[in-house]
N, C-alpha and C positions, 0 to 999 in steps of 0.2 A: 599082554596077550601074545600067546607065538602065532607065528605067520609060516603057515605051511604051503608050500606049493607039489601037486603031485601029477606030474605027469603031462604041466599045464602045454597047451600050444594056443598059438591065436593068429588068426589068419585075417588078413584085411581080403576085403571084397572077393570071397571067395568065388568061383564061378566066369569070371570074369577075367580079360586077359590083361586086367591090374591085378591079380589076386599075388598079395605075398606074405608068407609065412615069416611072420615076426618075431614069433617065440614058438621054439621047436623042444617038446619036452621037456619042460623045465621041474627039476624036481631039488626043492630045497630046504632050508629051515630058516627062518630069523628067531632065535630066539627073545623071549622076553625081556624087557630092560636092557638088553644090547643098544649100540650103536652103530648100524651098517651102516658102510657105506656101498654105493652098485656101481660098481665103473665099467668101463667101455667103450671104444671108438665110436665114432656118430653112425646110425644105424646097425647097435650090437643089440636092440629091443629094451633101453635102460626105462625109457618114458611108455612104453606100453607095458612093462612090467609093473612099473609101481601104480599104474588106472586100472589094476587088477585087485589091487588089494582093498583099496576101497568099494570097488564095484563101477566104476565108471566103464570099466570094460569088463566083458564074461569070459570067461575061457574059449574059444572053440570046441576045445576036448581035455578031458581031465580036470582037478578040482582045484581048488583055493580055499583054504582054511586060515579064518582069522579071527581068534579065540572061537567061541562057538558058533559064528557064522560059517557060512558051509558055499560056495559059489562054484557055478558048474553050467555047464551051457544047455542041460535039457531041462533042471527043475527053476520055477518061475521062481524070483528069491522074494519074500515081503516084506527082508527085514530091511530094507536097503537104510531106510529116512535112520534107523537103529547103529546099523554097520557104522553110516557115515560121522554121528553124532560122537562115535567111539574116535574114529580114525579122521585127523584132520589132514590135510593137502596142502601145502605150498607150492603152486604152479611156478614155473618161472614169469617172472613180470607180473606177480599178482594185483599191483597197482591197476593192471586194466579190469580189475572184477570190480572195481568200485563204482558206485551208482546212485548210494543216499546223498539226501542231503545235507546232511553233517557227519562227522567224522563221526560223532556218538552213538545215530541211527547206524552208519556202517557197522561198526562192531557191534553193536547189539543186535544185527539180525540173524547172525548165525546163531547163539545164544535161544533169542527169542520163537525162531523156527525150528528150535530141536525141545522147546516146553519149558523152557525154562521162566520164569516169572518178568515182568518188567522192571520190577523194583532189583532184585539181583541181577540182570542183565547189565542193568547201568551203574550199581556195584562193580561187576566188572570189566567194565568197559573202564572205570575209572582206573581199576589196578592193572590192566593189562595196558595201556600209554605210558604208563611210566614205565613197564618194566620192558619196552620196545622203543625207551630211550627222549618220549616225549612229555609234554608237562600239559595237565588236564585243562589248560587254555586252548589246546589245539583240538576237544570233544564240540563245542560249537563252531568251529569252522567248517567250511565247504570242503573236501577233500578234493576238488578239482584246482585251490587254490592255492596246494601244496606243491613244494617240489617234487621232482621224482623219486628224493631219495625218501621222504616223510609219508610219501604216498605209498611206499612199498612198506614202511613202518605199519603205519594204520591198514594197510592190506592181512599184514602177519599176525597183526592183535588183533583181527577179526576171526583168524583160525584160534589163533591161542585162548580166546575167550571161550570156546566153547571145551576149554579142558579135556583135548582130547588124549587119549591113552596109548594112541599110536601117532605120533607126528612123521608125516611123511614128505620130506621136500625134494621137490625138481629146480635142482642145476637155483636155488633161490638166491647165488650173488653173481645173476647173470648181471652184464653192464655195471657193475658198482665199480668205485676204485678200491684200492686195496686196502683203503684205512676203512670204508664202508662196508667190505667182505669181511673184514676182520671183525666189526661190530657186529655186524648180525650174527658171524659165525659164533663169539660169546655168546650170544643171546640166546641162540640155540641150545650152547652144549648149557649153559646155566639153564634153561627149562627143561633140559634133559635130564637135569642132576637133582634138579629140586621136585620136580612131579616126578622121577621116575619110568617117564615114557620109554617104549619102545622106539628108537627114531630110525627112521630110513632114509640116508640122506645119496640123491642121484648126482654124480659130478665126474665130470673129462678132468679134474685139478686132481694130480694127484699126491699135491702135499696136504689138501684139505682129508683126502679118505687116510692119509699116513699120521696125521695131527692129530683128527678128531676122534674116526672109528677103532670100537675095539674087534670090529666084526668086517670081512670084504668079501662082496661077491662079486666077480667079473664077467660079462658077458660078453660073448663073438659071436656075430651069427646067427644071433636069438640062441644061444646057448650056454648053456653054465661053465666056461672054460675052467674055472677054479672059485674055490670057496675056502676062505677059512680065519685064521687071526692074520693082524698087520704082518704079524714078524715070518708068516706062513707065507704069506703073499710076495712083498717084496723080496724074502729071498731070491724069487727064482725070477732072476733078471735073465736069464735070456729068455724064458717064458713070455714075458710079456712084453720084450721088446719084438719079439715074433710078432704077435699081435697087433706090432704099432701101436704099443701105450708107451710111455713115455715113464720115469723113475724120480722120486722125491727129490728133489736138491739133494739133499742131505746122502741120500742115498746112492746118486749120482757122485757126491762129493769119493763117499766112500771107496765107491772101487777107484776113485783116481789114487788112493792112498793104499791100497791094497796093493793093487800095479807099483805105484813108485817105489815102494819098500818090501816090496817082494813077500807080502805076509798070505799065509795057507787062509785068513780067514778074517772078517772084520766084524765087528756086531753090529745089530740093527740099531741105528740111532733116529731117531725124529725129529727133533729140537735141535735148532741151532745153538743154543749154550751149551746141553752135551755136546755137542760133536765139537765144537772150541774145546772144551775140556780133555776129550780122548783124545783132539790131536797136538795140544800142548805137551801133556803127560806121553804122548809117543815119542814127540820131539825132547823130551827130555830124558827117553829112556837111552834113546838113541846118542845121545850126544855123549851120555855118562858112559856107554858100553864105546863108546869111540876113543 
């Protein structure tokens, strides 16, 4: 489903002298089956933008379009229980939504409250533990009995269970270590790759939006600074270091090698095996022209 926003703004507590305007005209696209990612210094409006798309929050003014849902701040919407059964949510810290009392009841309730049957709910409840890294010995335990990090597993198989067509996550490897970022972050892009979702993923890291997405949108200000492919984006390093965002390793790495060898221009690398590769092959071209 694409994901239209036109014109959107949202304003907390209007009226009042907390009122502040968090998204100021936001007009953009995600396309379908893409991979965004939304970056942004902390209060550039990343986490009120994506509680738009699902409906947790309304526009103040202007519309939201996601596939043929329509969201807008005068007409009352009824499809919300519909919208949301489409597009799932990964909060940050989703471990604290947990509430059943087994880990099997957890993920079958998203499932179960959007019509789906009991017998296929616990179908997939079974398939989505393993594919969130855990073994269907851990469907009857307590999920209060889990660590933190298996607690935010069974959090994430309780959205993925409900097969939704838009995956949508916030900042979801806040506090892990980087071997545990790293897992979830496969986990994502292989659900991304196999169902095909739409995913929107929220993050201040910017080698995860340089890694994963093929799509970036950046905000400042509750405003659309720029939009476009990685290779679009990261070019323009003095743009975003205006901004106070900060530049991929890799890409960081680059202009030190741009500077020391005096080159008009470098390419956009991502991966750390390329970029070993381009600067062995540079040092050898160098050495032979020497």
């Amino acid at each position: 489903m694409d994901i239209q926003f036109k014109e959107v703004e949202h304003c907390y507590m209007p009226g009042t002298p907390f009122e502040k305007l968090a998204l100021n005209g936001i007009t953009l696209t995600i396309p379908t089956g893409s991979f965004t990612a939304v970056i942004g210094h902390t209060g550039s409006g990343k986490s009120t933008f994506i509680q738009h798309v699902n409906g947790l929050l309304k526009p103040t003014a202007g519309t939201v379009y996601v596939g043929p849902y329509e969201l807008n701040s005068i007409e009352k919407n009824k499809n919300l229980k519909e919208l949301r059964k489409r597009v799932g949510l990964v909060f940050q810290y989703p471990e604290h939504q947990l509430f059943e009392e087994t880990v099997e009841k957890d993920i079958c309730f998203g499932p179960v409250n959007f019509g789906v049957s009991e017998e296929r709910s616990l179908n997939r409840a079974k398939a989505v533990i393993l594919q969130v890294g855990l073994s269907e010995d851990f469907l009857q335990v307590s999920p209060f009995q889990l660590s933190g990090g298996q607690m935010r597993r069974v959090a994430i198989a309780g959205v993925l269970a409900t097969r939704p067509e838009v995956l949508v996550l916030d900042e979801p490897t806040a506090g892990l270590d980087p071997v545990g970022k790293e897992q979830m972050m496969d986990l994502f892009t292989t659900y991304h790759r196999e169902h095909e979702t739409t995913t929107v993923l929220v993050t201040h890291h910017m080698e995860d939006a340089a890694r994963y997405a093929d799509h970036i949108i950046v905000l400042n200000n509750g405003r659309v600074e720029m939009e476009g492919s990685r290779e679009d984006i990261f070019k323009q390093v003095d743009r975003l270091m205006s901004i106070g965002l900060d530049l991929p390793k890799t890409i960081r790495f680059l202009q030190l090698i741009k500077e020391k060898f005096d080159l008009s221009e470098v390419p956009m690398i991502f991966e750390e095996k390329e970029l070993i590769e381009f600067v062995a092959k540079l040092l050898r071209t160098r050495e032979a022209d020497s």
